[in-house]
C-alpha positions as CSV (number, residue, x, y, z in Angstrom):
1,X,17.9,-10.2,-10.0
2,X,18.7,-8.2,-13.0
3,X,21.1,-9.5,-15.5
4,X,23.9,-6.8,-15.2
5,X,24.1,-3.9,-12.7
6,X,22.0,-0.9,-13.5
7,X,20.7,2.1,-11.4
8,X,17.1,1.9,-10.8
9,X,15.2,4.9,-9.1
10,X,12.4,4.3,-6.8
11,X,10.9,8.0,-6.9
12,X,7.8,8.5,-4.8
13,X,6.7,11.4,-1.8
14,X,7.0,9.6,1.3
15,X,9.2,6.5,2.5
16,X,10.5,5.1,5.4
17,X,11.5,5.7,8.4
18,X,9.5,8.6,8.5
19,X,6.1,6.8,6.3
20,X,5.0,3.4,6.9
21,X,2.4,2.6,4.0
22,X,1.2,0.1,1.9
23,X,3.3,1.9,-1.2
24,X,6.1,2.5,0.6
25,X,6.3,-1.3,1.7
26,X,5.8,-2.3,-2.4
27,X,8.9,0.2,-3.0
28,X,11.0,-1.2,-0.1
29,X,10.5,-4.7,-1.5
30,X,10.6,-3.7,-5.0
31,X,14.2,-1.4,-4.7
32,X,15.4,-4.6,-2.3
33,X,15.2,-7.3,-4.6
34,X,16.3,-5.4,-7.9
35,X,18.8,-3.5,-6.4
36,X,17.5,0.2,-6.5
37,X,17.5,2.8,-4.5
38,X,14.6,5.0,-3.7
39,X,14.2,9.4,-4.2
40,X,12.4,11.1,-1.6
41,X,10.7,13.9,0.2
42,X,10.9,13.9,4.0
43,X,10.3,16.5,7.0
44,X,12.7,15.5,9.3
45,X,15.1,12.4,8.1
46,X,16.5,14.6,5.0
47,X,19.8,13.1,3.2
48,X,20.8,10.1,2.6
49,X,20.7,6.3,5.1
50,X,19.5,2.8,4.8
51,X,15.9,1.1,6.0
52,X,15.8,-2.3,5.1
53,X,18.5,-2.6,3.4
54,X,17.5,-0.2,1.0
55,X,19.7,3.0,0.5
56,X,17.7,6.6,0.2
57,X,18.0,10.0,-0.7
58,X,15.7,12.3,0.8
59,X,14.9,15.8,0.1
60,X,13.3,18.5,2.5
61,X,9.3,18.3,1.9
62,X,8.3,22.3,2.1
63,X,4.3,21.2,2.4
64,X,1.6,19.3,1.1
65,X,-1.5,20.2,-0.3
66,X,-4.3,17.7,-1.0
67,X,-1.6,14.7,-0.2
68,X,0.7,16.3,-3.2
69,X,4.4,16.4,-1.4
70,X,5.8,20.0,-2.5
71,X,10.3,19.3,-2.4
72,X,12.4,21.2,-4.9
73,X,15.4,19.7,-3.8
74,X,14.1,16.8,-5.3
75,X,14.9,18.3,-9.0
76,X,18.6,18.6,-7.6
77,X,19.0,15.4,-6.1
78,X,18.0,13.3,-9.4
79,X,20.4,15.4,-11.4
80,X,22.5,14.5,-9.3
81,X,21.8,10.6,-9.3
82,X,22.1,9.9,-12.9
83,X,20.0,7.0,-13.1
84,X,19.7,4.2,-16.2
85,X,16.0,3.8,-15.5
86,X,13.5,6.0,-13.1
87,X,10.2,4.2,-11.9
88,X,7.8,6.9,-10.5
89,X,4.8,5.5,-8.0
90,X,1.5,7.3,-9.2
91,X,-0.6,9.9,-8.0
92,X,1.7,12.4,-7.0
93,X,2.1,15.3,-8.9
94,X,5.0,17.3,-7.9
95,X,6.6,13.6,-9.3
96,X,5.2,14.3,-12.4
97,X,6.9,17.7,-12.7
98,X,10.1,16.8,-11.3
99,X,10.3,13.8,-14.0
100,X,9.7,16.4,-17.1
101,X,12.1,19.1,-15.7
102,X,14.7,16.8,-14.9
103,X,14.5,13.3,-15.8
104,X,12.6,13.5,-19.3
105,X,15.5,11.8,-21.3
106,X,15.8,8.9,-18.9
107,X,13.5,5.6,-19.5
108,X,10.7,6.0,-17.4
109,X,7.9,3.0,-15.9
110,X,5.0,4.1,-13.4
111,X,3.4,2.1,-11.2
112,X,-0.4,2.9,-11.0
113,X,-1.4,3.0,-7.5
114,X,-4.5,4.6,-7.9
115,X,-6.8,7.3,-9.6
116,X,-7.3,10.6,-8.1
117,X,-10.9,10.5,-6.9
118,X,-11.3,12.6,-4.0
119,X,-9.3,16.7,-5.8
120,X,-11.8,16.5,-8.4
121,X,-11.6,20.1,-9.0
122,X,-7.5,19.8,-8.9
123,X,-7.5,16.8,-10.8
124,X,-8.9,18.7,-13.6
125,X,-6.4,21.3,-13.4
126,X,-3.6,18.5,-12.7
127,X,-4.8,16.4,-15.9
128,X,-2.7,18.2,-18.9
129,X,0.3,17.3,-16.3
130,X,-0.5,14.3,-16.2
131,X,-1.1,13.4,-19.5
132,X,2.5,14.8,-20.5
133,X,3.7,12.6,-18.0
134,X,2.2,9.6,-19.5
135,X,3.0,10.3,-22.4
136,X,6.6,9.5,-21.6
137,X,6.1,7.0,-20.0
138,X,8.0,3.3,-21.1
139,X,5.4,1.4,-19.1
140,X,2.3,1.8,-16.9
141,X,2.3,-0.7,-14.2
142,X,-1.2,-1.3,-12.7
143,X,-1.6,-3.7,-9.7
144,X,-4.5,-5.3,-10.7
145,X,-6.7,-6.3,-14.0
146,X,-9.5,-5.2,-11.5
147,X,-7.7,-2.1,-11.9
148,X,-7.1,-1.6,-15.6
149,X,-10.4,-2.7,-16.8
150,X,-12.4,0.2,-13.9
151,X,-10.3,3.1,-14.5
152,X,-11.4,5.9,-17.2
153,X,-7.8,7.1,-16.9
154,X,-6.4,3.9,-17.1
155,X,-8.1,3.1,-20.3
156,X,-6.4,5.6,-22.9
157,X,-3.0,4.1,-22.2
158,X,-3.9,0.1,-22.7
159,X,-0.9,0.1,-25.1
160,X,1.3,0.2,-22.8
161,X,-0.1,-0.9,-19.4
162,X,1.3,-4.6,-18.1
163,X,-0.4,-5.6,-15.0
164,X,2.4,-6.8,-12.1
165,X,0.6,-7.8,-8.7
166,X,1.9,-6.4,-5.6
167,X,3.6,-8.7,-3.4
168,X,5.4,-9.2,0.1
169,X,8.8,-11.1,1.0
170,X,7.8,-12.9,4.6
171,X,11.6,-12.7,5.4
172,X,11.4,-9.0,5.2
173,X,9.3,-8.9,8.1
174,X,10.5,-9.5,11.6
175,X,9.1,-12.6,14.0
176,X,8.0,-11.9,17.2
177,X,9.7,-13.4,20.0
178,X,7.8,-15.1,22.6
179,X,8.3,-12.0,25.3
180,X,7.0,-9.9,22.1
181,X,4.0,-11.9,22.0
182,X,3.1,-12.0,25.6
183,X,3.6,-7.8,25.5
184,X,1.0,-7.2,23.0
185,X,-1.5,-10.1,24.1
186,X,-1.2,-8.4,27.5
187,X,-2.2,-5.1,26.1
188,X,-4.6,-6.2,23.3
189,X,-5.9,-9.5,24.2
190,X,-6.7,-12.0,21.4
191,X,-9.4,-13.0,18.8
192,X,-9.7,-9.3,17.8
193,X,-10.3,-7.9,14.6
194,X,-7.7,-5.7,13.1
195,X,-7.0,-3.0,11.1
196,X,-3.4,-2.0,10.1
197,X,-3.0,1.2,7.9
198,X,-2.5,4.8,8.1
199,X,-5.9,6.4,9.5
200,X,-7.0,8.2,5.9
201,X,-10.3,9.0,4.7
202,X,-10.6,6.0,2.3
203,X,-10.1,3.7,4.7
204,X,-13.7,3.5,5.6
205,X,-12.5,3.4,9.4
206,X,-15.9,5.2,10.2
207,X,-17.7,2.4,9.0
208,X,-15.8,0.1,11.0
209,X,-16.0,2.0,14.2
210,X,-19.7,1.8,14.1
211,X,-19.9,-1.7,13.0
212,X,-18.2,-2.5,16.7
213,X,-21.4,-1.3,18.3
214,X,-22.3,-4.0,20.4
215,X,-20.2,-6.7,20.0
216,X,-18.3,-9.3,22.1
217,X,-15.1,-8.7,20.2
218,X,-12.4,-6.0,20.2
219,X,-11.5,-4.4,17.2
220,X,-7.6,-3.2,16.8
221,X,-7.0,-0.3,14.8
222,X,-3.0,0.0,14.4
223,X,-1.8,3.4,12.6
224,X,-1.9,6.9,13.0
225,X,-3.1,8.9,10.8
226,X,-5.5,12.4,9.4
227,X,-8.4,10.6,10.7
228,X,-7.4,9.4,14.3
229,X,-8.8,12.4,16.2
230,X,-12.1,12.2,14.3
231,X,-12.2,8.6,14.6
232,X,-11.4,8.7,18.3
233,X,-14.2,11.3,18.8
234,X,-16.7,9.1,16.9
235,X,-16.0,6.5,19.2
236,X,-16.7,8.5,22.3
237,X,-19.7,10.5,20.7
238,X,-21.2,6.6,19.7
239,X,-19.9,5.3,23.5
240,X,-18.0,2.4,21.8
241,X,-15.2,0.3,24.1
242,X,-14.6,-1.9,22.5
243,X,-12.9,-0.3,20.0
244,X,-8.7,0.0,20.7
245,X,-6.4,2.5,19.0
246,X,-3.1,1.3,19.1
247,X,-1.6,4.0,17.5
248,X,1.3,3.9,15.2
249,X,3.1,0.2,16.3
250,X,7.0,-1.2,14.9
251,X,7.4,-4.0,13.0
252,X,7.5,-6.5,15.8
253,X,4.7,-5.2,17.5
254,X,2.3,-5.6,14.0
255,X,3.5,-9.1,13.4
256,X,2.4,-9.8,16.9
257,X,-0.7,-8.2,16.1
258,X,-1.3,-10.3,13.1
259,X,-0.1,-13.5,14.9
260,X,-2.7,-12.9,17.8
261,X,-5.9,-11.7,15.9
262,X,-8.8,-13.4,14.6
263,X,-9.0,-11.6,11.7
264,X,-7.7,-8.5,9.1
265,X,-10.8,-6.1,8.6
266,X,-9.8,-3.8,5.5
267,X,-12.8,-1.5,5.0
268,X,-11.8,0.9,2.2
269,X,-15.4,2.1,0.6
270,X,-13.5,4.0,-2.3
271,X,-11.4,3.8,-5.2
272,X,-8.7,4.7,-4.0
273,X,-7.8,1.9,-2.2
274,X,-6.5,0.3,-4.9
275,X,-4.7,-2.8,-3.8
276,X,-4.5,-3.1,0.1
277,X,-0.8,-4.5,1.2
278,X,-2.2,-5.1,4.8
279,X,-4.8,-7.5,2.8
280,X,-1.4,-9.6,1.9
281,X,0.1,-9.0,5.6
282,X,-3.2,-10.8,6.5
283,X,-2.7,-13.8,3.6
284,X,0.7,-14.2,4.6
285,X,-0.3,-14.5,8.6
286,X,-2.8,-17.3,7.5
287,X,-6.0,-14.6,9.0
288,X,-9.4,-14.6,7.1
289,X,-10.0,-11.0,5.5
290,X,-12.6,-8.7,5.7
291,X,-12.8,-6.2,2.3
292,X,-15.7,-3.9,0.6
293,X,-16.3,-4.4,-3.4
294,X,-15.1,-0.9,-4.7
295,X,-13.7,-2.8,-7.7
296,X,-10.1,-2.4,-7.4
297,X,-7.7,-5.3,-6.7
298,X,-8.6,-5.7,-3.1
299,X,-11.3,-8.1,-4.5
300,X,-8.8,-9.7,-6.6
301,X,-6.5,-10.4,-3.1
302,X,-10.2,-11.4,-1.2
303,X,-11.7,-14.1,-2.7
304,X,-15.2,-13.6,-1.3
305,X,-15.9,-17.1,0.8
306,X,-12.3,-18.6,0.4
307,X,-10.1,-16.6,1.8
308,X,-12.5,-14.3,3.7
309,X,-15.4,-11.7,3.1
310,X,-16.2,-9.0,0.8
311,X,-18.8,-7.0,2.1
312,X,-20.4,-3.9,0.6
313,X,-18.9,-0.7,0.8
314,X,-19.5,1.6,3.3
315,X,-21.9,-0.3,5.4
316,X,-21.4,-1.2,8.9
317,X,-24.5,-3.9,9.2
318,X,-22.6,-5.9,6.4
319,X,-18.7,-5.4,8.1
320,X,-20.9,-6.2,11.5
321,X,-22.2,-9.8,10.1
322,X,-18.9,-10.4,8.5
323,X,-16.6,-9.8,12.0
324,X,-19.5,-12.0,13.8
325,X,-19.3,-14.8,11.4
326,X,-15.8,-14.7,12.3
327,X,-15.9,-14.5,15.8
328,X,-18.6,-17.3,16.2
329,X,-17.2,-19.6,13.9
330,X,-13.4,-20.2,14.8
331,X,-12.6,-23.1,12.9
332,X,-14.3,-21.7,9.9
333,X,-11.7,-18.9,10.2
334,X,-8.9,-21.0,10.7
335,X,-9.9,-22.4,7.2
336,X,-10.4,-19.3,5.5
337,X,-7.1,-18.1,6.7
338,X,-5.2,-21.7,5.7
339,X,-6.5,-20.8,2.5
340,X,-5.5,-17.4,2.5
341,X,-2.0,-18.6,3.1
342,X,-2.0,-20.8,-0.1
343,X,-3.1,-17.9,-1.7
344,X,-0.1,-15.8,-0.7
345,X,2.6,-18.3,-1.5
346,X,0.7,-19.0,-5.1
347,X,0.4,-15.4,-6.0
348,X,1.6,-12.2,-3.9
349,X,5.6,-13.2,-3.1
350,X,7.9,-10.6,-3.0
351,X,10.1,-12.0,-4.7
352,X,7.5,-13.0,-7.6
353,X,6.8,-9.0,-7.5
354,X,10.4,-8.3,-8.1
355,X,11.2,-10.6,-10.3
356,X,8.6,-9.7,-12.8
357,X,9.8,-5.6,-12.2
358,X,13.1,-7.5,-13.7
359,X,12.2,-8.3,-16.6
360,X,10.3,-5.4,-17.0
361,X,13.2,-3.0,-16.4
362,X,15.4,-5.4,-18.5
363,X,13.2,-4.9,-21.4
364,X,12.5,-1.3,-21.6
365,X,16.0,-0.7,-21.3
366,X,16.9,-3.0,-23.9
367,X,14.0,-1.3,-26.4
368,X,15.7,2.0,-25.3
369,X,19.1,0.7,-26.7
370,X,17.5,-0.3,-29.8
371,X,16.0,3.0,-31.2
372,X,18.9,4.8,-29.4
């Protein structure tokens, strides 16, 4: 997609196989269809191999604290690489450092995922960091208009920030064969609600769990996650069945899980949900969504009454009435999620995603040249 070959760096702390995440789906697609390759930490797949066609690096993660990946093997590995451009996914500290020890003189574009909000006290410490780091930086990427007009940090670095949606390439992702199918409806049913995610604390899965109290319909929740054995405890403590945790499922078993619900229920309730790639997953498998106004781009993805419901956050009466209207109303679902689908092929492509990281890359490398 790029005019002539250049090496592009994907750097962020987690990745696949051993992460499956909204961000690391973006990267995937993103190194895919420009040609990159993607820098990594990693417990247990360390060196180098392929996921989705993709090639990776990975160096050994020695811990984490507050979701900041700790690697210093990562500071060898970019030397090592030699890279034309590097393109850093924000927050993640430890990147930060590793691009001003070792990667300062290369051109450098960040992708905003998301403010820090929940290490307010590390934050504060992290902040002269950061602002070195941004300081460098060619571009600022933010996912979302939503985004760039909400965040305080955002706002100092206007000059500079272009807003690129995220998107999703549909033949990236697998399609369920027919034995698949019958597999998962056999296990789950059909006409449930799901969530798809890794169990986090900004996912508002709490909410959701209580919303289920009482209803006819299953909710799915699909990922593992921090929060599983608290959720899972909540929903003995509240004696909900009707609530399934699938656990972390493959590719082929999520597309099933998409194919077969009723609808995606996304219930971040904080800013740090700043986008929501299952929220395209669900566009893309025609479903209706189900989002909270936290005023980030998942409202921007959600078109409250089109393509589904925005509800507000943290509130399980509103995700209750939303998941109801839903369940009651099939055909009115079967719209919302048609339109949903138009949505997706109008908007959040893949390959509209990469292609606008293209020209991106193209130009700060050609402004580079110039003052060079």
């Amino acid at each position: 997609m790029l005019n002539k070959p250049v090496k592009i760096l994907q750097c962020y702390r987690t990745f696949f196989p051993e992460s499956q995440g909204g961000v690391e789906q973006v990267i995937l697609e993103v190194a895919r269809l420009t040609g990159g390759e993607v820098l990594t930490l990693a417990s247990s797949s360390v060196g180098e191999g392929h996921f989705g066609g993709v090639a990776y690096s990975s160096a050994k993660r020695w811990f984490s604290l507050a979701s900041c990946c700790v690697g210093p093997g990562m500071l060898r590995l970019l030397n090592k690489k030699s890279p034309d451009l590097l393109h850093f996914h924000f927050p993640w500290p430890f990147g930060d450092l590793v691009y001003l020890l070792a990667g300062s003189s290369r051109p450098l574009v960040i992708t905003y995922h998301s403010d820090v909000v929940r290490q307010r006290f590390l934050g504060a410490l992290y902040r002269p960091l950061m602002k070195r780091f941004f300081a460098r930086a060619d571009r600022i990427v933010a996912t979302s208009q939503n985004y760039v007009e909400s965040s305080e940090i955002l706002k100092d670095y206007r000059h500079k920030t272009e807003v690129i949606p995220l998107g999703i390439s549909e033949s990236g992702y697998p399609r369920p064969s027919d034995e698949a199918l019958a597999s998962v409806e056999e296990r789950f049913g059909r006409d449930f609600m799901l969530f798809v995610g890794v169990l986090r604390y900004y996912k508002g899965l709490e909410f959701l769990v209580r919303a289920a109290l009482g209803q006819p319909y299953r909710i799915v929740i699909a990922g593992s996650g921090p929060e599983e054995a608290r959720l899972k405890a909540l929903a003995v403590d509240l004696g909900i069945d009707n609530v399934i945790f699938a656990g972390f499922v493959d590719e082929v078993e999520k597309m099933a899980l998409f194919q077969l619900c009723r609808a995606t229920v996304f219930p971040s309730h904080i800013r740090s949900e700043a986008f929501g790639v299952t929220l395209l997953e669900g566009l893309m498998c025609g479903k209706p969504l189900i989002s909270c106004e936290i005023g980030t781009g998942t409202s921007y993805v959600n078109q409250h009454e089109e393509t589904g419901y925005v509800v507000p956050p943290a509130d399980p009466d509103s995700l209750r009435d939303a998941m109801s209207t839903l369940w009651h109303n099939p055909e009115k679902a079967v719209l919302m999620g048609h339109k949903g689908r138009q949505r997706y092929e109008r908007l959040f492509t893949g390959e509209r995603m990469a292609t606008a990281y293209a020209r991106l890359y193209e130009s700060v490398l050609s402004e580079r040249r110039e003052t060079n």
